[in-house]
CHARMM internal coordinates of N, CA and C (Angstrom, degrees):
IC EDIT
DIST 1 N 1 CA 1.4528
DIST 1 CA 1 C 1.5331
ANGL 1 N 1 CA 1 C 110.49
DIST 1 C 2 N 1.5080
ANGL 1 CA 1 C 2 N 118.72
DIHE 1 N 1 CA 1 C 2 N -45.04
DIST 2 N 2 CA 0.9005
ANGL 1 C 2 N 2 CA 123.21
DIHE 1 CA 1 C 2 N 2 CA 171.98
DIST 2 CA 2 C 2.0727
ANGL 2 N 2 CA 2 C 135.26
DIHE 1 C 2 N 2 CA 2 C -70.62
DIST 2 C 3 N 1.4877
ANGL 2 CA 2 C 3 N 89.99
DIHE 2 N 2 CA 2 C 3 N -8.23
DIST 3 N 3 CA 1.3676
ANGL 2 C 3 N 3 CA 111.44
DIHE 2 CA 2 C 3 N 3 CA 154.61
DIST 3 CA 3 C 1.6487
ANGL 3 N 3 CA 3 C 121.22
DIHE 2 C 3 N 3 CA 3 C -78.40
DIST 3 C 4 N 1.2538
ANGL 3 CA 3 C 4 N 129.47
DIHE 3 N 3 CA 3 C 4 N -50.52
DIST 4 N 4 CA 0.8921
ANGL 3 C 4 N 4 CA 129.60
DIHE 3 CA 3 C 4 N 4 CA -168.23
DIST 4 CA 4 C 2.0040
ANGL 4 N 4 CA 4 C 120.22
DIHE 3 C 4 N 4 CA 4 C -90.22
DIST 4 C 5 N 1.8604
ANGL 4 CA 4 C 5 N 96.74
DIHE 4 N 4 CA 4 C 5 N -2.15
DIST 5 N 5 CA 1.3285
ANGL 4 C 5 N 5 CA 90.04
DIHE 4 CA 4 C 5 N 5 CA -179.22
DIST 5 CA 5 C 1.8085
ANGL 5 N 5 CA 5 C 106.34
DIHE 4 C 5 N 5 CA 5 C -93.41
DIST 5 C 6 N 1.7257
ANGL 5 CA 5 C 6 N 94.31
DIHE 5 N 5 CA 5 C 6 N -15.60
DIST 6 N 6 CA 1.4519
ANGL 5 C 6 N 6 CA 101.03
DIHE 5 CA 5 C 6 N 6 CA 176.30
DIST 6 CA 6 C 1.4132
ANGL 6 N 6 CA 6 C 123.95
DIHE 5 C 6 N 6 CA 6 C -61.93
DIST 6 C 7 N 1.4273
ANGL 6 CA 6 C 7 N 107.99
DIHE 6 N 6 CA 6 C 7 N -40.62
DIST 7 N 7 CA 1.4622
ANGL 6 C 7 N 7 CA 128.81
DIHE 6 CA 6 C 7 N 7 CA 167.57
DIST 7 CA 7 C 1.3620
ANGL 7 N 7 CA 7 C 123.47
DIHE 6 C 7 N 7 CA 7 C -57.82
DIST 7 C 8 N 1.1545
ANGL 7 CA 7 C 8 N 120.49
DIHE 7 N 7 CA 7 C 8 N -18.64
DIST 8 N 8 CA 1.3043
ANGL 7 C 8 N 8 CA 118.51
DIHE 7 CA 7 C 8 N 8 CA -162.00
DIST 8 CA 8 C 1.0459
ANGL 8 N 8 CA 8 C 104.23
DIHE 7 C 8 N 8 CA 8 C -122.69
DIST 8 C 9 N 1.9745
ANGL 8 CA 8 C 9 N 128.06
DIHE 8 N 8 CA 8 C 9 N -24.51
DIST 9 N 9 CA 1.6586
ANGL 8 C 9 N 9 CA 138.67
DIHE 8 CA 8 C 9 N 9 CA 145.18
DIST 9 CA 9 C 1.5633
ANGL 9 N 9 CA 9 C 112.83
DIHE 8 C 9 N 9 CA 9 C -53.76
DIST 9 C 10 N 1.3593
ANGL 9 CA 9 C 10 N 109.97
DIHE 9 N 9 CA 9 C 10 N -33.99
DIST 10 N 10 CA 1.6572
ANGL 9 C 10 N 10 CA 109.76
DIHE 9 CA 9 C 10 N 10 CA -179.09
DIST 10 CA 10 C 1.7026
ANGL 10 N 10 CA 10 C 112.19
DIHE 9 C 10 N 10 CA 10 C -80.92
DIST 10 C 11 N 1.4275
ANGL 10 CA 10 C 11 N 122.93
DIHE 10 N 10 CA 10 C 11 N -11.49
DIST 11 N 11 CA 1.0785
ANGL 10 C 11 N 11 CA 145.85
DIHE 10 CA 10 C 11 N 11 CA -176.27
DIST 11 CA 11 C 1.7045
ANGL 11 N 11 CA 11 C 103.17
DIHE 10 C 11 N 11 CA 11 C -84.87
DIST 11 C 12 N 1.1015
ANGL 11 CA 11 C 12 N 110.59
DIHE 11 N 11 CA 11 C 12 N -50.19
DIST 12 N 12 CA 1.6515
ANGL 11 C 12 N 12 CA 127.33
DIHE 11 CA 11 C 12 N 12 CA -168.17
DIST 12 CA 12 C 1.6145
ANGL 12 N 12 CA 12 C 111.44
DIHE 11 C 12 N 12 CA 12 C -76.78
DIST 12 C 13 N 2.0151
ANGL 12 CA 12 C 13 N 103.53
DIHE 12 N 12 CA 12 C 13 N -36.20
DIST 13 N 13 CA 1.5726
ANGL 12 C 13 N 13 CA 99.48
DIHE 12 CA 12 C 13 N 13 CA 178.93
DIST 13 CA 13 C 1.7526
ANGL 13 N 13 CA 13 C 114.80
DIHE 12 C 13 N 13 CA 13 C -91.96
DIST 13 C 14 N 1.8387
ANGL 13 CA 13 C 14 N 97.77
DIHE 13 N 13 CA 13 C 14 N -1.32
DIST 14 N 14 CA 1.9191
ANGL 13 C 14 N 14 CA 94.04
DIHE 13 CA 13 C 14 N 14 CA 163.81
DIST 14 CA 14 C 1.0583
ANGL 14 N 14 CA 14 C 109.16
DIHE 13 C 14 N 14 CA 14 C -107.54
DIST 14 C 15 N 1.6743
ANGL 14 CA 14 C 15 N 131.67
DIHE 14 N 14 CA 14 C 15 N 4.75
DIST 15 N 15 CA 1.5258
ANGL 14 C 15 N 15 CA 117.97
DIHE 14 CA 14 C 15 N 15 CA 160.02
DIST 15 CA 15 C 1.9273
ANGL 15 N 15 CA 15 C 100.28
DIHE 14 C 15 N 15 CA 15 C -70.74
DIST 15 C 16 N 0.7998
ANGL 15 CA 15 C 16 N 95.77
DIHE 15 N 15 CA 15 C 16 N -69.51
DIST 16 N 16 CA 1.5198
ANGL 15 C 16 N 16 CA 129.06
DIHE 15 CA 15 C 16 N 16 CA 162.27
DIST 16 CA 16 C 1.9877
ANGL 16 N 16 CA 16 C 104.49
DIHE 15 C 16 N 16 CA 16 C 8.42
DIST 16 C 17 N 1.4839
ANGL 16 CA 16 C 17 N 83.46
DIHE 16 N 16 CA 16 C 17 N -77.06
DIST 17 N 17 CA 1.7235
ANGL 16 C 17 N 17 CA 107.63
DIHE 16 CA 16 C 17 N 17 CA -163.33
DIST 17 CA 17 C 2.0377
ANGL 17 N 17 CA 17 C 96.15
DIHE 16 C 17 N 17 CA 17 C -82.98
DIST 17 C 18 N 1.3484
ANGL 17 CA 17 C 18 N 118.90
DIHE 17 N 17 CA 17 C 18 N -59.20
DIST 18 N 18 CA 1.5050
ANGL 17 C 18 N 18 CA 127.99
DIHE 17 CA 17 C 18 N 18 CA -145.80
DIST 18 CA 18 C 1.6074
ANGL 18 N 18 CA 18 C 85.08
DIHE 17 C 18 N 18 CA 18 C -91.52
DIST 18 C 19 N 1.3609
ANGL 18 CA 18 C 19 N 138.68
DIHE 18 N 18 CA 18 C 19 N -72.85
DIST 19 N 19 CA 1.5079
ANGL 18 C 19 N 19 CA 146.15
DIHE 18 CA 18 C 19 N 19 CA -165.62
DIST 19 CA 19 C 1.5907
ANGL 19 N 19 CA 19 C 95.89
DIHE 18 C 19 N 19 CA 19 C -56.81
DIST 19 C 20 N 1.3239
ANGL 19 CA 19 C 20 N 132.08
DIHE 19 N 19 CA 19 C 20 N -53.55
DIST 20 N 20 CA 1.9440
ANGL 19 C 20 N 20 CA 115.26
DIHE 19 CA 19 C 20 N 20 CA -141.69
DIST 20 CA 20 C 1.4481
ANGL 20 N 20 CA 20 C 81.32
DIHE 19 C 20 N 20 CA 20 C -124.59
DIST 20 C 21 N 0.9918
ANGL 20 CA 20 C 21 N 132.77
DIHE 20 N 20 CA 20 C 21 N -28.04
DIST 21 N 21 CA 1.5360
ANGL 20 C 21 N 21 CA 122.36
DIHE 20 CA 20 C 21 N 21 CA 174.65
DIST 21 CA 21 C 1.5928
ANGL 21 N 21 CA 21 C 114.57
DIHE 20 C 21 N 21 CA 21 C -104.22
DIST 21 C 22 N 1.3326
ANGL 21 CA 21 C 22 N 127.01
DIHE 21 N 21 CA 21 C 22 N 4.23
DIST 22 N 22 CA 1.3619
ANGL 21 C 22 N 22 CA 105.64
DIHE 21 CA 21 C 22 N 22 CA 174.39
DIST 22 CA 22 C 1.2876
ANGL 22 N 22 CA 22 C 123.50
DIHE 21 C 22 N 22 CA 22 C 78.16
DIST 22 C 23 N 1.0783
ANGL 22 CA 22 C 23 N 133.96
DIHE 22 N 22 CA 22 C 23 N -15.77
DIST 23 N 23 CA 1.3801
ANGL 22 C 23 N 23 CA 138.88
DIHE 22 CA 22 C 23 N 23 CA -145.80
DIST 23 CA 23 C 1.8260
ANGL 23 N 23 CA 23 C 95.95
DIHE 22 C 23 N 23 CA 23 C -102.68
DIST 23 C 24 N 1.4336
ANGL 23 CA 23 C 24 N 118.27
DIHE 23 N 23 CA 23 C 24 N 117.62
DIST 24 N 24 CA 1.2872
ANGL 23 C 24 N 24 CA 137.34
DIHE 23 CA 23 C 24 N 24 CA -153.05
DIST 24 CA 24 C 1.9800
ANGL 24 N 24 CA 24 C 98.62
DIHE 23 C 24 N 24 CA 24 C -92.70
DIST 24 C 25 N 1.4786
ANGL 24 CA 24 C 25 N 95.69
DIHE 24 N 24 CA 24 C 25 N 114.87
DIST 25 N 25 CA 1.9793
ANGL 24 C 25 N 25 CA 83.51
DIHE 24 CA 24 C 25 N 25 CA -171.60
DIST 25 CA 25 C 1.2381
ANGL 25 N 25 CA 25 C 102.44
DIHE 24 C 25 N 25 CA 25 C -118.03
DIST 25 C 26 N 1.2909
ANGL 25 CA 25 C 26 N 116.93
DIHE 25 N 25 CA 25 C 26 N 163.60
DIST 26 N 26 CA 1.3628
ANGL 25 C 26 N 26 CA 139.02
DIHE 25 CA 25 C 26 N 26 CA -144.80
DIST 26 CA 26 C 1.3766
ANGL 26 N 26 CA 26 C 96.01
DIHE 25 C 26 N 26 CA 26 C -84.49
DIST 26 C 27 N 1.7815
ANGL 26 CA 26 C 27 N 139.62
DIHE 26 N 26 CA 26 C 27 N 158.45
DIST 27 N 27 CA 1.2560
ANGL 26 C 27 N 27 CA 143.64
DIHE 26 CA 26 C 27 N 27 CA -163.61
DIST 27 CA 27 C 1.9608
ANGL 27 N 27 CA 27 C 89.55
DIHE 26 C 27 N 27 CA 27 C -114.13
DIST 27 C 28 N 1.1099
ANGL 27 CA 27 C 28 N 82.30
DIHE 27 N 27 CA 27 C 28 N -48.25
DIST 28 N 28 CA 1.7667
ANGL 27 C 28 N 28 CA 82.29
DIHE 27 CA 27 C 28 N 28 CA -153.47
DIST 28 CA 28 C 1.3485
ANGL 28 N 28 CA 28 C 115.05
DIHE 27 C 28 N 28 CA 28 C 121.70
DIST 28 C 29 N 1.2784
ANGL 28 CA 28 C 29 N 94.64
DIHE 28 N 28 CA 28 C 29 N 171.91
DIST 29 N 29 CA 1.3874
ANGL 28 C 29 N 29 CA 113.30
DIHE 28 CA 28 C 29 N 29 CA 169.75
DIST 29 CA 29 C 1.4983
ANGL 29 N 29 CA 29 C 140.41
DIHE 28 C 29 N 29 CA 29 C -115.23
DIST 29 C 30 N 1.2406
ANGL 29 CA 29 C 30 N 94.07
DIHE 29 N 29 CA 29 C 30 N 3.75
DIST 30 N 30 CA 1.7590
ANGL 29 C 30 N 30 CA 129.76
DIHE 29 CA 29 C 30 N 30 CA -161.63
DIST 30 CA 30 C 1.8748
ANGL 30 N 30 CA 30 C 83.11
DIHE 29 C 30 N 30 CA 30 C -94.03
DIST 30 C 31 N 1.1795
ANGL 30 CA 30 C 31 N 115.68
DIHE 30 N 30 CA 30 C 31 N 120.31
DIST 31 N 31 CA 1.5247
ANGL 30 C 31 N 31 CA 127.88
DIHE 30 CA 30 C 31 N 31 CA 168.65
DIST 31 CA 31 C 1.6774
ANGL 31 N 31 CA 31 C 130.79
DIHE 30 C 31 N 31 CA 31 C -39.21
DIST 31 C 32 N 1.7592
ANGL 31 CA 31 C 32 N 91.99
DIHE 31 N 31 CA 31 C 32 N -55.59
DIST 32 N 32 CA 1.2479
ANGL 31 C 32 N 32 CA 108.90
DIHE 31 CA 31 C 32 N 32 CA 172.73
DIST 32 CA 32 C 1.8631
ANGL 32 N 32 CA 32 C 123.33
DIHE 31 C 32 N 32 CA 32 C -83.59
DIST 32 C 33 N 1.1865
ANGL 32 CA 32 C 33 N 93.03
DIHE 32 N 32 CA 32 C 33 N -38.73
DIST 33 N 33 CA 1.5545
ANGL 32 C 33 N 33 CA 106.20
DIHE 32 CA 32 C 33 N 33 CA 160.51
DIST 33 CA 33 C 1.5167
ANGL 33 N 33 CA 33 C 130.21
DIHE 32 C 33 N 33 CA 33 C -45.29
DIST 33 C 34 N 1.5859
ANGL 33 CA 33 C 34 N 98.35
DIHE 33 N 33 CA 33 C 34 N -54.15
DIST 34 N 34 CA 1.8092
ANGL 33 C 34 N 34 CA 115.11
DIHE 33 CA 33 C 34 N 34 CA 158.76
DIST 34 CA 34 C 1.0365
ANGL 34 N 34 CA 34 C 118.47
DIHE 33 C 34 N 34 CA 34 C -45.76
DIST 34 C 35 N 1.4327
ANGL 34 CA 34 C 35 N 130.66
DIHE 34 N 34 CA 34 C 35 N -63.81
DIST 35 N 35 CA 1.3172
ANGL 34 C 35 N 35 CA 139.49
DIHE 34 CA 34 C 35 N 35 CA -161.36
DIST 35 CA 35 C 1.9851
ANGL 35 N 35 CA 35 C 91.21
DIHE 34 C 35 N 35 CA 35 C -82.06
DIST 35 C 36 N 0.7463
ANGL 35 CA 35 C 36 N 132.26
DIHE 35 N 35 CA 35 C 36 N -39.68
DIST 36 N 36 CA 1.3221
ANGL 35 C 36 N 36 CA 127.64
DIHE 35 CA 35 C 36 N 36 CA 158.04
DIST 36 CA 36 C 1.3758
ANGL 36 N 36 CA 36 C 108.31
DIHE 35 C 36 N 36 CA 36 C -23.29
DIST 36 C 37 N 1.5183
ANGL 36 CA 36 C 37 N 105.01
DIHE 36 N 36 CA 36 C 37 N -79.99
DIST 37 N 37 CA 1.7454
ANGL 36 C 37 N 37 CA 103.64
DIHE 36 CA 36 C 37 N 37 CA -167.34
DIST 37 CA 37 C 1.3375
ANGL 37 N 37 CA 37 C 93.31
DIHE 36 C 37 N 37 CA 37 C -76.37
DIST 37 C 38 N 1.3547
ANGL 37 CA 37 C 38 N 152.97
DIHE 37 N 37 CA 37 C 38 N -12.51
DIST 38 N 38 CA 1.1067
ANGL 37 C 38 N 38 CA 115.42
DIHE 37 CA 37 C 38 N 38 CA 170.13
DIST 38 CA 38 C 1.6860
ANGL 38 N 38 CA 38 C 118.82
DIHE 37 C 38 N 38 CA 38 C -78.08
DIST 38 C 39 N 1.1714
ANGL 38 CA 38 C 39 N 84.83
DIHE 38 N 38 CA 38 C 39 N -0.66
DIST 39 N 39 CA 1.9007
ANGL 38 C 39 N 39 CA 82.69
DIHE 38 CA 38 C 39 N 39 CA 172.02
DIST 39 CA 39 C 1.4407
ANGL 39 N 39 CA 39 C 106.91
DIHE 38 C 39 N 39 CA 39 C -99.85
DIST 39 C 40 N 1.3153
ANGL 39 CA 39 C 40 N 118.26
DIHE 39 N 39 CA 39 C 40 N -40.46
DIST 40 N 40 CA 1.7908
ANGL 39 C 40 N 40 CA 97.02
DIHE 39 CA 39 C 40 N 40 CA 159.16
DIST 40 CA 40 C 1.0170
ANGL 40 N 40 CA 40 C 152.42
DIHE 39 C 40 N 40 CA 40 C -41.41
DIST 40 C 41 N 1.5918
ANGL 40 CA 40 C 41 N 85.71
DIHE 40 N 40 CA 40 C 41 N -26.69
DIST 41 N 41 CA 1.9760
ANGL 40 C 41 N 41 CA 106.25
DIHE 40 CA 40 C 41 N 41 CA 178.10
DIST 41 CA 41 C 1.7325
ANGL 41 N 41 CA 41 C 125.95
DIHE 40 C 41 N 41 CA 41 C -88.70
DIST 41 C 42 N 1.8384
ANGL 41 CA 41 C 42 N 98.41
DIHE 41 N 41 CA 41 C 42 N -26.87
DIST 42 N 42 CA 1.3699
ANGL 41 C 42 N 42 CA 102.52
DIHE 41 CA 41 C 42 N 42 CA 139.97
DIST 42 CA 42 C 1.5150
ANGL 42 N 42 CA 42 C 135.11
DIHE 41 C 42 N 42 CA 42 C -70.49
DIST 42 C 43 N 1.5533
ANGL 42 CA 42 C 43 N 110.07
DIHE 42 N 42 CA 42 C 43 N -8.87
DIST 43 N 43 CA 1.5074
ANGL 42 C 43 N 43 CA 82.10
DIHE 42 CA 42 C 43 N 43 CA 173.64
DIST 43 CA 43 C 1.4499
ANGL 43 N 43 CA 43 C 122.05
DIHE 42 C 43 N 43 CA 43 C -99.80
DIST 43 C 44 N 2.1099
ANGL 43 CA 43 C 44 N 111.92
DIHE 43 N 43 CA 43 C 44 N -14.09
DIST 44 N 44 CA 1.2000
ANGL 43 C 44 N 44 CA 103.66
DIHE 43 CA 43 C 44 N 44 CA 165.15
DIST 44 CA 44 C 1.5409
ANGL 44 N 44 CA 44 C 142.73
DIHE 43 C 44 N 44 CA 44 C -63.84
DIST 44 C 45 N 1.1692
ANGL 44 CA 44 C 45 N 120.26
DIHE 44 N 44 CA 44 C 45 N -20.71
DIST 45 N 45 CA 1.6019
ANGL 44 C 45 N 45 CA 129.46
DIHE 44 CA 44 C 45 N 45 CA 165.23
DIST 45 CA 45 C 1.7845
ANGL 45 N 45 CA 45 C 113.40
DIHE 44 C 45 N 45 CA 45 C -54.26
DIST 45 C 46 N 1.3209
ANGL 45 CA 45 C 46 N 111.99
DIHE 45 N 45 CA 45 C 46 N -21.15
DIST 46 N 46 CA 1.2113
ANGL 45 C 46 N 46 CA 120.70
DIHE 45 CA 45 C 46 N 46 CA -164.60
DIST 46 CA 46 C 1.6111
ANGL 46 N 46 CA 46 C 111.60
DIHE 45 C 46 N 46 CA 46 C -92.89
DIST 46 C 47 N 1.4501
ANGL 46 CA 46 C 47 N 106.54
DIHE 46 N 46 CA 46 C 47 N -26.07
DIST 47 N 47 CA 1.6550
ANGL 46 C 47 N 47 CA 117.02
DIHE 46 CA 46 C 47 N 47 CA 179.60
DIST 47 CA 47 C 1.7930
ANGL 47 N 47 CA 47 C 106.57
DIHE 46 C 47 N 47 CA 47 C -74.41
END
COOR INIT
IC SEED 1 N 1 CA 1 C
IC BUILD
């Protein structure tokens, strides 16, 4: 439970911040982490 409310709060503060506010956030530097948000960021344009 506590997995999935994190996910879905961490989901809500980059619609939140990057989609309705514009506000451009940092990837990282961590390989798998990067390619992470870059797959998050393809899937919000799509909703």
């Amino acid at each position: 439970m506590l997995a999935i409310t994190s996910v879905i709060i961490t989901i809500i503060l980059y619609v939140g911040f990057a989609v309705m506010l514009g506000v451009m956030l940092p990837r990282g530097q961590v390989p798998f982490l990067r390619n992470f948000a870059l797959f998050v960021e393809s899937l919000i344009p799509a909703i």
